[in-house]
Structures are given as structure tokens and as C-alpha cells.
C-alpha positions in Angstrom: -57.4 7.9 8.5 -55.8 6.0 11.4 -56.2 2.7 9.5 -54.2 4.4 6.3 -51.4 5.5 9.2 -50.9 2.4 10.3 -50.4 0.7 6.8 -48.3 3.1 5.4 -46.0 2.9 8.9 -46.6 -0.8 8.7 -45.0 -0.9 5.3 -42.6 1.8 6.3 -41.1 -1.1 9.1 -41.3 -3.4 6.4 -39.5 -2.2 4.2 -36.8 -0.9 6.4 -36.7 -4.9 7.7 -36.1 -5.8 4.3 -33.1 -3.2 3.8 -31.5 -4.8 6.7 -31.7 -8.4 5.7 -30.2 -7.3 2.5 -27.6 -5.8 4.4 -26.7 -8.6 6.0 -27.3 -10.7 2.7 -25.0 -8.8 0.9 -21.9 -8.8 3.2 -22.5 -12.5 3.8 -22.3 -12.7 -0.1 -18.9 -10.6 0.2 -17.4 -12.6 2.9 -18.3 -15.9 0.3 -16.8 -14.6 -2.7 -13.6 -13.5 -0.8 -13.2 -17.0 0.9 -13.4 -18.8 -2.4 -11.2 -15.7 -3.8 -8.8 -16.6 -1.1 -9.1 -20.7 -1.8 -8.4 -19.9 -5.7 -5.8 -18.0 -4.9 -3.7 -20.6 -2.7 -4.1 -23.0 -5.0 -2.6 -21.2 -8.1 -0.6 -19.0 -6.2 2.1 -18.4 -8.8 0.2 -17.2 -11.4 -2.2 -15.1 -9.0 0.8 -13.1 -8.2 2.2 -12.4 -11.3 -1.5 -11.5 -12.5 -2.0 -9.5 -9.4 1.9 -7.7 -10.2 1.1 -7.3 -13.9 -2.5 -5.9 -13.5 0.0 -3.3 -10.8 2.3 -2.3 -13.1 -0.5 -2.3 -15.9 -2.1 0.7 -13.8 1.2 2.6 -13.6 1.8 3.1 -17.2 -2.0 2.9 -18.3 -1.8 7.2 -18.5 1.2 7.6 -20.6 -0.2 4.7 -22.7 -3.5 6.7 -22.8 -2.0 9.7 -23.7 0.0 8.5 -26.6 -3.0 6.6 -27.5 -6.1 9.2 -27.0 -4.1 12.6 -27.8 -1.6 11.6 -30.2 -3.3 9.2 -32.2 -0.7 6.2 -32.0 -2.2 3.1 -32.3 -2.5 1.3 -29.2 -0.1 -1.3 -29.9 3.0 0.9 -31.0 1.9 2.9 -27.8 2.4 0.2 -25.1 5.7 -1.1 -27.2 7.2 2.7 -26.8 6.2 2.8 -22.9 8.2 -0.1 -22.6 11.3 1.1 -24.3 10.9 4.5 -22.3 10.5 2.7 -19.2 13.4 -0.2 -20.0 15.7 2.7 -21.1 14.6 4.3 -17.5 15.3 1.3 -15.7 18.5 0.9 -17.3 20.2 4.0 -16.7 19.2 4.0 -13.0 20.6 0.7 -12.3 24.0 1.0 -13.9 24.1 4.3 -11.5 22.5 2.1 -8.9 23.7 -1.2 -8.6 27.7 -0.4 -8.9 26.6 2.0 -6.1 25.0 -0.3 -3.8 27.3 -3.4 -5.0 30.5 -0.7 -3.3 28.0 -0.3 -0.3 27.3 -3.8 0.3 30.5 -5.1 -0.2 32.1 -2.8 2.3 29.1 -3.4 4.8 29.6 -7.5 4.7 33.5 -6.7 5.3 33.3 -3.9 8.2 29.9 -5.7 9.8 31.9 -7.2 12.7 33.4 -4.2 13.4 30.5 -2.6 14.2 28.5 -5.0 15.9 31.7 -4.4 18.3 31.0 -0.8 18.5 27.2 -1.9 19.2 29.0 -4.3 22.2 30.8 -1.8 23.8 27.8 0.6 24.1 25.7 -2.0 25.3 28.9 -3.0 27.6 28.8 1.0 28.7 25.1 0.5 28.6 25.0 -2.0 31.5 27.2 -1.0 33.7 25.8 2.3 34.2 22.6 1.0 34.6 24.2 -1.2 37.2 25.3 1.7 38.8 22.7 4.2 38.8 19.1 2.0 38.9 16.9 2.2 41.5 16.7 0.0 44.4 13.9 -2.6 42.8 16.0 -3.1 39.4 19.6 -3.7 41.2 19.2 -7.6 41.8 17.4 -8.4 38.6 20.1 -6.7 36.7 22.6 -8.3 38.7 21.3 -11.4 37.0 22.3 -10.5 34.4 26.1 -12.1 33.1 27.6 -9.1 30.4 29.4 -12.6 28.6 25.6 -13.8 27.4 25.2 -10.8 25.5 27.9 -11.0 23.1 26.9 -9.3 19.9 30.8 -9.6 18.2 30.8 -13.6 18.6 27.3 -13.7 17.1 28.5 -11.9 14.2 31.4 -13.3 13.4 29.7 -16.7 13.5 27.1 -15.0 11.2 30.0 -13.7 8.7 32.3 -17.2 9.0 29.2 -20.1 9.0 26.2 -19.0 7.0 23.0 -20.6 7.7 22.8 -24.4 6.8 19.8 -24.2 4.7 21.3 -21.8 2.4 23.4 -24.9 0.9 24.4 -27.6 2.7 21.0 -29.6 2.5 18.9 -30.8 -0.3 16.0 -28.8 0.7 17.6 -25.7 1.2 19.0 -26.2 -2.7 15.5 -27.4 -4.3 14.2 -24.4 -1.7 16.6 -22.1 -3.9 16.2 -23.3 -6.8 12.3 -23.6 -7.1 12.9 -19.6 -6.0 15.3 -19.0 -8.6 12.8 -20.8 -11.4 9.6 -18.7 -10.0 11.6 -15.2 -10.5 12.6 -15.9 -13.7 9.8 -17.0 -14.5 8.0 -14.2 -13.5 10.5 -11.8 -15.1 9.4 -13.1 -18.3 5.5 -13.3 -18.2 4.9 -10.0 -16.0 5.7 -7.9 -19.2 3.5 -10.3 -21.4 0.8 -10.2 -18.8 0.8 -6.7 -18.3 1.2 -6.2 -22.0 -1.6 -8.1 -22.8 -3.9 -6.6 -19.7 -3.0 -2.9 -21.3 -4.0 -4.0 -24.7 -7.5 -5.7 -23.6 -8.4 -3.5 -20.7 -11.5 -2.1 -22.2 -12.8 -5.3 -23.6 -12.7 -6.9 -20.3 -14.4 -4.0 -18.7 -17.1 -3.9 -21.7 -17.7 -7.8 -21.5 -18.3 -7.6 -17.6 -20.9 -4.9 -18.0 -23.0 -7.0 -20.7 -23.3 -9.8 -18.0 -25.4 -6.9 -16.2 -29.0 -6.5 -16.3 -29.8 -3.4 -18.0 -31.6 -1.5 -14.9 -28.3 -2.0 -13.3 -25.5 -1.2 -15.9 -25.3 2.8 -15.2 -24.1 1.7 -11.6 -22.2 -1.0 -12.1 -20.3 1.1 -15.0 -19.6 4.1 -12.2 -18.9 1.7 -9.6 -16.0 0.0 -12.1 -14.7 3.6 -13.1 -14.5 4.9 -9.1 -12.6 1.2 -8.6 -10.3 2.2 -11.4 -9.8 5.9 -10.5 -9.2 5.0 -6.9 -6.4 2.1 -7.8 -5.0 4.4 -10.3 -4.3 6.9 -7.9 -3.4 4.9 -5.2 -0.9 2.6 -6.9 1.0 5.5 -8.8 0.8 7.5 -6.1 2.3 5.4 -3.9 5.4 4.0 -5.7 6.2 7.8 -6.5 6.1 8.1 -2.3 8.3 4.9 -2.3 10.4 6.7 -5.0 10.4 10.1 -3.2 11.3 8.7 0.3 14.4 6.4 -0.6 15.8 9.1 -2.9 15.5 12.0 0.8 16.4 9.5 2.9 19.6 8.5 0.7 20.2 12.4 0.7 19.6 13.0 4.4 22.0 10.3 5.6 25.1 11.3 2.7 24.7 14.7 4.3 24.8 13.2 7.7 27.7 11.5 7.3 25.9 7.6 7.5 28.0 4.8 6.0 26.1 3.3 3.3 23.3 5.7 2.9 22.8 4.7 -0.3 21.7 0.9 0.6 19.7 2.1 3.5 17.9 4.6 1.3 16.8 2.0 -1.7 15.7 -0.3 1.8 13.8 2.2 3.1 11.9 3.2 0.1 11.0 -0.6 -0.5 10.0 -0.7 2.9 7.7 2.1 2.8 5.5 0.6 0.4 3.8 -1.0 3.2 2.1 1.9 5.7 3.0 2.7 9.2 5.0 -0.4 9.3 7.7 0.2 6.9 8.7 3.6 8.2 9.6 1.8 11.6 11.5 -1.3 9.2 13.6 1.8 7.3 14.5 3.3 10.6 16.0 0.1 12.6 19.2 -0.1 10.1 19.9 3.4 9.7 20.0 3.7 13.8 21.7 0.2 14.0 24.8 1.6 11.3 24.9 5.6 13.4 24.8 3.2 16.4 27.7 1.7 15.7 29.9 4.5 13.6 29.5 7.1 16.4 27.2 5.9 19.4 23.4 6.8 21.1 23.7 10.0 20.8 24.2 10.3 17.1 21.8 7.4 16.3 19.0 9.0 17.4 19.4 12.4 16.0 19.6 10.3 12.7 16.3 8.4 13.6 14.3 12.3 14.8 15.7 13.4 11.1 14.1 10.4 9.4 11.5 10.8 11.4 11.0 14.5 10.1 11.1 13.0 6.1 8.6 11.0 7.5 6.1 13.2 8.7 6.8 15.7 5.4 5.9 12.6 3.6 2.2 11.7 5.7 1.4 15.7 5.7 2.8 17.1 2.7 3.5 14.4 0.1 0.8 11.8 0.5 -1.9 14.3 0.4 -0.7 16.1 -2.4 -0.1 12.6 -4.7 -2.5 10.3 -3.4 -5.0 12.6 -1.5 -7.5 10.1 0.5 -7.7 7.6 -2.1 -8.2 4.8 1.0 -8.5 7.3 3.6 -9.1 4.5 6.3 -8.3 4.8 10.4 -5.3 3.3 10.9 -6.5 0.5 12.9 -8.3 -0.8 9.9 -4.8 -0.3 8.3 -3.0 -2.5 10.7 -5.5 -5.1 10.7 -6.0 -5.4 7.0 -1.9 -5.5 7.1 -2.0 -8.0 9.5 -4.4 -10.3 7.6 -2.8 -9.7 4.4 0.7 -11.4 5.6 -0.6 -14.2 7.6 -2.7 -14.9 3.7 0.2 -14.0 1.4 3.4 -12.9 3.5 4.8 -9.3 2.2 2.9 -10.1 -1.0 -0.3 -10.4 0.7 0.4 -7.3 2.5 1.2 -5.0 -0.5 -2.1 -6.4 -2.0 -4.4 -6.0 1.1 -4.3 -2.1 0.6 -5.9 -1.9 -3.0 -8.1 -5.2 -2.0 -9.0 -2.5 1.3 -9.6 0.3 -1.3 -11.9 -1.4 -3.2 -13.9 -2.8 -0.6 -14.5 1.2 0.7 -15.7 2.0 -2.6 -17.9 -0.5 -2.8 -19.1 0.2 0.8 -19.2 4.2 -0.2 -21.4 3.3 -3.3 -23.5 1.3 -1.6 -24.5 3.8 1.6 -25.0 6.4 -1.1 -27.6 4.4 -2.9 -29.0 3.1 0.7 -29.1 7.0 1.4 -30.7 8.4 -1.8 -33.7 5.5 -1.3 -34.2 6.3 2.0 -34.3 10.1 1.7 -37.6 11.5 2.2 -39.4 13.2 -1.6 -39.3 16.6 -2.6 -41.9 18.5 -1.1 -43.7 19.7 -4.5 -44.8 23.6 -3.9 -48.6 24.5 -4.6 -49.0 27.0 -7.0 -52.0 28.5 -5.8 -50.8 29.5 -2.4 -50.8 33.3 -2.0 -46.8 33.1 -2.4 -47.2 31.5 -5.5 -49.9 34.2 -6.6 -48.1 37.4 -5.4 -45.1 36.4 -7.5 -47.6 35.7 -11.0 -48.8 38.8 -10.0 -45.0 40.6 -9.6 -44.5 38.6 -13.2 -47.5 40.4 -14.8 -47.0 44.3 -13.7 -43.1 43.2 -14.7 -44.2 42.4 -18.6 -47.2 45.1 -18.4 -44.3 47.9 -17.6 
């Protein structure tokens, strides 16, 4: 009995050695396809981002596409091709209430932005001298240091407003720089839509095609695994452009009834912004309390930033659990760091990206502790039917049928 014991513990350990190598195989096999994801990605960078933008938008309108498709019967062609008109007749009407809007804003911002970087001087001015006055002891001589003439926000802004930046024109690499910018947008603007036309049409094939490269003993999880990828994108992609969407439209609001010059321009900023976590909310903040800075001082700024601040924290309590729920759900140290990755890989692209490329990595983590879990867990203890419990309750059965 001792000798069976041992085996059975034996093979116990080794078989728990051999779930921990393929642990470690496994996410070496990750880190290798992500490096040469990465490499592939550098080197056809263009295209990866339209792809990676059309496959985006692609998961945006997939449900009205599947709606028209799937409940009204319209073939899946004529579907996509009347989502686009919706959405381009959409688009339209908001911008030519939009940009004439923002175009006003703008316009008046570029002409009255010396003015207020004045304002911004002479509360700084105010700023120093009282600190002058009223520090303690230990800051008086470094702030004596300090000459009020080198901080001179109203002769940096007029040189802003009367020399632009030299690159912008004057040199030949700041016009190729332009113009090889220029030639990438439009030449996203016209194969996004094809992409993401074609990625709506071909969706399931792709799928389908991936799962027959499977071996059959592995095809029911690989097909849940691609469906919890898709359902957790889905959600978090719509989802969070409807955030975007709901943020600049309150913050527009909150500043028009707070009297803010250009709220309009500050609200479409900060619901771009706010596409990327945690640190957009602090990028939508700095030019509304920068404008209230300079329209009526410190005071009025930062009631403006507490009252953006209390949109903020309706949207992380209220609105992003009721549209996204925990789709990612990750600590926000993992946030920052995956943010922090994704723009030294890809700049503001990479960091919109490394959010889904985070939310599919937890699913496949998730799937995999789950089916770590249900291999590990000890069998069902199987009840014997000839125990006394089991024979008192044939017994209850009988006299039950006999009455």
C-alpha cells in the first residue's frame, strides 16, 4: 500500500512539474509571437494601422449590420452599404453643426490667445509676489532667485502667434514631413471604408478558416476562446467611443453653462482625449483650467477643473459600468504600464491599441486558469448505493409507490 502511495504522489509531482514547464512554455511562446507581431508591424506600419482602424470601426457597426442581416433578412451586402449611408448621413449632419462651430471657436481663440496668456502673466506676476512676501523663512532666498522678466508668458506668445515653428515650412523636410502626412491620411481616408467593408463582409469566413487549422480535440475551445475575444472587443470598443461621445458632449454643456470661452473646442478635445484611460481625463482638464485661468483667474479655474472632475467620476462610476461593465477590468497599474508601452511602440496609435491588445491577452489568461483549474480539480466523489443512506431512501421510495 505504501509503494502504490508513493507512485501515485510520485506521478502527482510529475505531473504538476509538467503543468509548470508548460506554463512557462506557453508565455515564452506569447512573448515570441508578440515580438515578431511587433517586428511585422514596424515594418508595414501604414497598412497595420489602417487594418488595425478598419477591423475598429468594423466592430462598431458589426450589430446594426447583424441586425439588418440576421432579423430582417437583407442580404449582407445591401446591409453594410445601408450602415454606411446611415452612418455618412450621421457624420454629415454633425459636422456641418460641428465644424462651423469649432471653425468660430478656433478662430477667435488664435486671435484673443495673447490676450490671455497676459491674464495668465499677471496672475503668475500676483502669484510671485505674494509668495515673495508671505513664504517661510527656508523658501525666501531661493525665490529671491528668481528674476519675474524670465517668466514672460506674453512675449512667448506673441512669438508663438507672429513666427510659427520653422519646420512647419520653411525647410524641405518639414514640407516632404507634411506632405508624406497629407498622402498617408488620404490615403487612409480611402481604404479604411474598403477595408472595413471588406473585413464586415468576410468576418465569418476568416473565423471559420482559422478554426479548420485546429485539431479537432481542440476546436470547441478555440471556437469559445475566439467568441469571448469578439464579445469582449465588441463591448469594449463600442462602449468606449459612446464614453468618448458622452463626455465631450457634458463637458461642452458644463462649460457653456459655466460661462468658458470656447467650450465647444475644449469639449470635442476632451472627448478625443478620453479615449485613452486615466490619462486623457488629466489632457481634457489642462485647457479648460488654462482658458478659466486666464478669463477670470484661480479661483474660477479650479471650480471649473472640481466640476470636470465631477463628469469625470459620473463617467468611471455610473457610465463605464453601465456601457462597458468590466470588459478589461485590469488594476490600473497594469493600465498605465500597458499605456506606457503602447506609445513608446506606436505613439497615441499604439496607445489606443494597447487596450484591446491588454483585453485579449486577459481573456486568454482567464481561459487558460479555467482550464488549468477544471484539470486540476479533484473528481466527483461517486456515492455508494448500498450505504444505509442509500437504503433508507429505496426503502422511503417503496412504502411511497406501495401507498
Amino acid at each position: 500500500m505504501e509503494t502504490e502511495a508513493l507512485k501515485k504522489q510520485a506521478l502527482q509531482l510529475a505531473l504538476t512539474l509538467g503543468r509548470r514547464a508548460l506554463i512557462f512554455w506557453f508565455i515564452g511562446v506569447v512573448i515570441g509571437l508578440l515580438w515578431l507581431f511587433l517586428s511585422l508591424i514596424k515594418a508595414v506600419h501604414l497598412v497595420a494601422t489602417i487594418t488595425a482602424i478598419s477591423t475598429l470601426l468594423a466592430y462598431v457597426i458589426a450589430p446594426a449590420v447583424n441586425y439588418l442581416t440576421e432579423r430582417r433578412r437583407v442580404p449582407r451586402i445591401a446591409a453594410i452599404s445601408l450602415v454606411y449611408v446611415m452612418c455618412g448621413l450621421t457624420g454629415l449632419l454633425a459636422l456641418a453643426y460641428l465644424l462651423p462651430a469649432l471653425q468660430v471657436q478656433f478662430v477667435a481663440f488664435s486671435s484673443n490667445f495673447v490676450d490671455y496668456v497676459g491674464n495668465m502673466q499677471h496672475t503668475v506676476d500676483g502669484w510671485l509676489v505674494y509668495a515673495k512676501a508671505n513664504a517661510p523663512s527656508f523658501l525666501q532666498e531661493p525665490l529671491s532667485k528668481i528674476d519675474p522678466e524670465s517668466v514672460r508668458l506674453d512675449l512667448l506668445a506673441k512669438e508663438l502667434q507672429n513666427n510659427p515653428p520653422a519646420w512647419l515650412a520653411s525647410t524641405f523636410a518639414g514640407v516632404f514631413t507634411g506632405m508624406k502626412a497629407a498622402a498617408g491620411a488620404a490615403t487612409g481616408v480611402v481604404l479604411i471604408p474598403l477595408f472595413t467593408f471588406y473585413i464586415l463582409m468576410d468576418s465569418s469566413k476568416y473565423k471559420l478558416g482559422f478554426i479548420r487549422l485546429v485539431p479537432q480535440r481542440w476546436k470547441a475551445d478555440v471556437t469559445e476562446l475566439l467568441g469571448e475575444i469578439d464579445r469582449v472587443l465588441g463591448s469594449y470598443i463600442r462602449g468606449q467611443l459612446l464614453v468618448c461621445l458622452t463626455i465631450g458632449i457634458s463637458i461642452a454643456v458644463l462649460l457653456t453653462i459655466l460661462g468658458v470661452p470656447y467650450a465647444i473646442l475644449i469639449g470635442v478635445f476632451a472627448g478625443l482625449v478620453d479615449i485613452v484611460p486615466y490619462v486623457g481625463v488629466a489632457m481634457g482638464m489642462v485647457p479648460a483650467f488654462l482658458i478659466a485661468l486666464g478669463h477670470k483667474g484661480i479661483l474660477f479655474a479650479l471650480f471649473v477643473v472640481l466640476m470636470m472632475e465631477v463628469v469625470h467620476w459620473t463617467e468611471g462610476h455610473i457610465i463605464v459600468p453601465a456601457i462597458i461593465g468590466q470588459s478589461v477590468g485590469l488594476p490600473p497599474l497594469v493600465v498605465m504600464v500597458a499605456l506606457g508601452a503602447g506609445a513608446e511602440l506606436g505613439g497615441v496609435m499604439g496607445m489606443f491599441l494597447s487596450m484591446p491588445m491588454v483585453a485579449i491577452l486577459r481573456v486568454l489568461l482567464q481561459f487558460y486558469v479555467s482550464r488549468l483549474e477544471r484539470h486540476e480539480a479533484p473528481p466527483p466523489v461517486e456515492q455508494d448505493m448500498s450505504t444505509p443512506n442509500a437504503n433508507a431512501a429505496g426503502a422511503v421510495e417503496v412504502a411511497s409507490a406501495a401507498e
